[in-house]
C-alpha positions in Angstrom: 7.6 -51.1 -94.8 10.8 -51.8 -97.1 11.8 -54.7 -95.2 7.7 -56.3 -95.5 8.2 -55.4 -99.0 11.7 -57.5 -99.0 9.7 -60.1 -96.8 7.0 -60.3 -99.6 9.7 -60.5 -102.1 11.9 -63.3 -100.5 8.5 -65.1 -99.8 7.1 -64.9 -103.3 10.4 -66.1 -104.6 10.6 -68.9 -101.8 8.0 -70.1 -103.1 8.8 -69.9 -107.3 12.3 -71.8 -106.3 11.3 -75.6 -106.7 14.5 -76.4 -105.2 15.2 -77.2 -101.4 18.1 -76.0 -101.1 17.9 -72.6 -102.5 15.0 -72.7 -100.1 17.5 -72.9 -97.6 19.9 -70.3 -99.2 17.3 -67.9 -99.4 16.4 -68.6 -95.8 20.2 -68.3 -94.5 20.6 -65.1 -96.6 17.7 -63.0 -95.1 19.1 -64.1 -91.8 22.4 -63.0 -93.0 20.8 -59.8 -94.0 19.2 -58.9 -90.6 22.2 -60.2 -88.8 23.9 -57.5 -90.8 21.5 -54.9 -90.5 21.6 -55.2 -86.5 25.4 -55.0 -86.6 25.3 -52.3 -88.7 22.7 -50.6 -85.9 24.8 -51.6 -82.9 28.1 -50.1 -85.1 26.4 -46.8 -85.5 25.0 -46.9 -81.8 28.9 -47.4 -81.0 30.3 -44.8 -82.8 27.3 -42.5 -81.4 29.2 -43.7 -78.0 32.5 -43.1 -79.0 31.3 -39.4 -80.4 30.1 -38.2 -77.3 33.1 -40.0 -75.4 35.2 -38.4 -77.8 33.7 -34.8 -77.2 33.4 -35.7 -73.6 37.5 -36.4 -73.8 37.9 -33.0 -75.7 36.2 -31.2 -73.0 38.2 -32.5 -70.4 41.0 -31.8 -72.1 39.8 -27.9 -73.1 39.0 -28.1 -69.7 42.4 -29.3 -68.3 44.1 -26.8 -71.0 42.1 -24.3 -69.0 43.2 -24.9 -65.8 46.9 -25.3 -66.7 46.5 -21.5 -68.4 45.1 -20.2 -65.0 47.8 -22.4 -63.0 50.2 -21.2 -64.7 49.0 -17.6 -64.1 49.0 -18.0 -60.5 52.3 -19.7 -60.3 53.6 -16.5 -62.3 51.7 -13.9 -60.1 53.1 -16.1 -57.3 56.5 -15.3 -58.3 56.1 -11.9 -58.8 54.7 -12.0 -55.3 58.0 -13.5 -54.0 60.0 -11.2 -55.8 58.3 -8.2 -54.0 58.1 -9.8 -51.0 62.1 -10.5 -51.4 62.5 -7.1 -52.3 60.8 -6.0 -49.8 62.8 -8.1 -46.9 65.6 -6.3 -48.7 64.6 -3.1 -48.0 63.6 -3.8 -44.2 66.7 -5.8 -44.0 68.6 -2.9 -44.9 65.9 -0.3 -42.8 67.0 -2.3 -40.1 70.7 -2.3 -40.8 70.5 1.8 -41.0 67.7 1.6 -37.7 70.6 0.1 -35.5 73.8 2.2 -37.0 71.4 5.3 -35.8 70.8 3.7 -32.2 74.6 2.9 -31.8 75.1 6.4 -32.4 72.1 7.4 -30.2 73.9 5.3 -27.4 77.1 7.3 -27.9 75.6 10.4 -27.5 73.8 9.3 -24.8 77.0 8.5 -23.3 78.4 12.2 -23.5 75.5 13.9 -23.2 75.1 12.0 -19.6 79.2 13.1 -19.3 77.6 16.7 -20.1 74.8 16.6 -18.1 77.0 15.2 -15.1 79.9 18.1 -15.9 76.8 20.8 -16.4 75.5 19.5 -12.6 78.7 19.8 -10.9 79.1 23.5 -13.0 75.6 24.2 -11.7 76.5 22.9 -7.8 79.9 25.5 -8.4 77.7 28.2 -9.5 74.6 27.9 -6.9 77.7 27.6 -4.5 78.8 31.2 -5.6 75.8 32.6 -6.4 75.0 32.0 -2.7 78.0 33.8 -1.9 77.4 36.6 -4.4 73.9 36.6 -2.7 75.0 37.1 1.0 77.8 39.7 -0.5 74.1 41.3 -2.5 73.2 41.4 0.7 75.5 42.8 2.5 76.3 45.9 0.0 72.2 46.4 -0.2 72.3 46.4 3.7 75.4 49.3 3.5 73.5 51.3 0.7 70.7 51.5 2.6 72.6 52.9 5.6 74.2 54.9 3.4 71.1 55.8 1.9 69.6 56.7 5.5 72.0 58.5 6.9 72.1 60.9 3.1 68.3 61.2 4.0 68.9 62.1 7.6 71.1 65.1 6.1 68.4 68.2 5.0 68.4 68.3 1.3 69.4 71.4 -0.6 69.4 73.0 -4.3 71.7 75.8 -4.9 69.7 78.4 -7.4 71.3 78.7 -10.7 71.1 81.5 -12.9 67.8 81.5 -14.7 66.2 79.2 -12.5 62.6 79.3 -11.0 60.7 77.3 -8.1 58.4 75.6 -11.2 61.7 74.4 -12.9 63.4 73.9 -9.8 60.3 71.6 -8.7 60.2 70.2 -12.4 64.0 69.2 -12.4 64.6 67.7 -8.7 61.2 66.5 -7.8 59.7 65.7 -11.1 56.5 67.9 -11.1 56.4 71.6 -12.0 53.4 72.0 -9.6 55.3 71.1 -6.3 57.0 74.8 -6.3 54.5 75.6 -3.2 56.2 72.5 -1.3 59.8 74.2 -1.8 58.4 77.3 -1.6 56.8 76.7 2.1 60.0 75.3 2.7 62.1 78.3 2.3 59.5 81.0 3.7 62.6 82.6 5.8 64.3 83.5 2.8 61.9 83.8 0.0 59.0 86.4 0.1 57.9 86.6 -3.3 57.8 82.7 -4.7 58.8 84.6 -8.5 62.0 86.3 -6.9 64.6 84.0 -6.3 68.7 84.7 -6.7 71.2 82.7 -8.1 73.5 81.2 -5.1 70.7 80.5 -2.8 70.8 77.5 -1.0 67.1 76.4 -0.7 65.8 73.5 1.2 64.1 70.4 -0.5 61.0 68.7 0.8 
């Protein structure tokens, strides 16, 4: 509406001017004007451009400022990473170091332990060797005890009566029961009558 009013201005004094050639001037400086006006708009639409380029270039660059942070994070806790893991070769490196000092001396023992075991074998082969011999002389003192043994049983056995003694104690002491007097006392019938008399100095026979 401003620029019909500048229109209707321009005209009306278009047509006051007698002159031609302020006409002209008149002419040339409205198109002057609108020329300017249009550059004017295309200046502003370019610096609208250049606005949002300019905020699109500082978002990149927030952007890229963002990424160099976190890179620079993971390039730390990559480090840190490599120091533990070097610390930890360290550690296995020297695990290892103290793993084989411990199976060298494993080995060693080994070594004598097979010298003992071989020494202890031949000990053992000496030993069986004598205990086989200690066996068959076993044997043979068993087999002379026993004849010993049978030929003492073949003999009668006797208790000689002590002073105080009785067929119960007598039973108690040699045969290991009190109630067996009967047995010694049926045994000695020809020279005991009354199984609560007996005298010191008598021989009795033992079942």
């Amino acid at each position: 509406m401003a620029d019909q009013e500048k229109k209707g201005l321009l005209g009306g004094l278009s047509d006051a001017l007698s002159s031609k050639d302020e006409k002209a001037a008149l002419e040339q400086a409205l198109q002057d004007l609108q020329a300017a006006r249009k550059e004017a708009e295309l200046a502003k639409s370019r610096a609208q451009i250049a606005d949002s380029r300019s905020k699109a270039a500082e978002d990149k660059v927030a952007a890229a400022e963002k990424r160099a942070v976190n890179a620079e994070k993971r390039a730390t806790d990559a480090e840190k990473q490599a120091a533990d893991a070097a610390k930890k070769l360290a550690e296995n490196e020297k695990r290892l170091a103290e793993t084989e000092k411990k199976l060298k001396e494993a080995e060693a023992k080994a070594v004598t332990l097979d010298r003992q075991v071989k020494a202890a074998e031949l000990r053992a082969s000496t030993a069986e060797t004598r205990a086989v011999a200690a066996e068959k002389a076993l044997n043979e003192a068993k087999a002379a005890a026993e004849a010993v043994a049978a030929a003492e049983a073949a003999k009668p056995r006797t208790y000689v009566v002590q002073s105080g003694d009785s067929l119960s104690k007598i039973a108690k002491q040699v045969l290991g029961d009190a109630n067996r007097w009967k047995e010694i006392f049926e045994a000695n019938r020809d020279q005991i009558h009354d199984p609560n008399v007996i005298r010191a100095g008598q021989e009795l026979r033992l079942p």
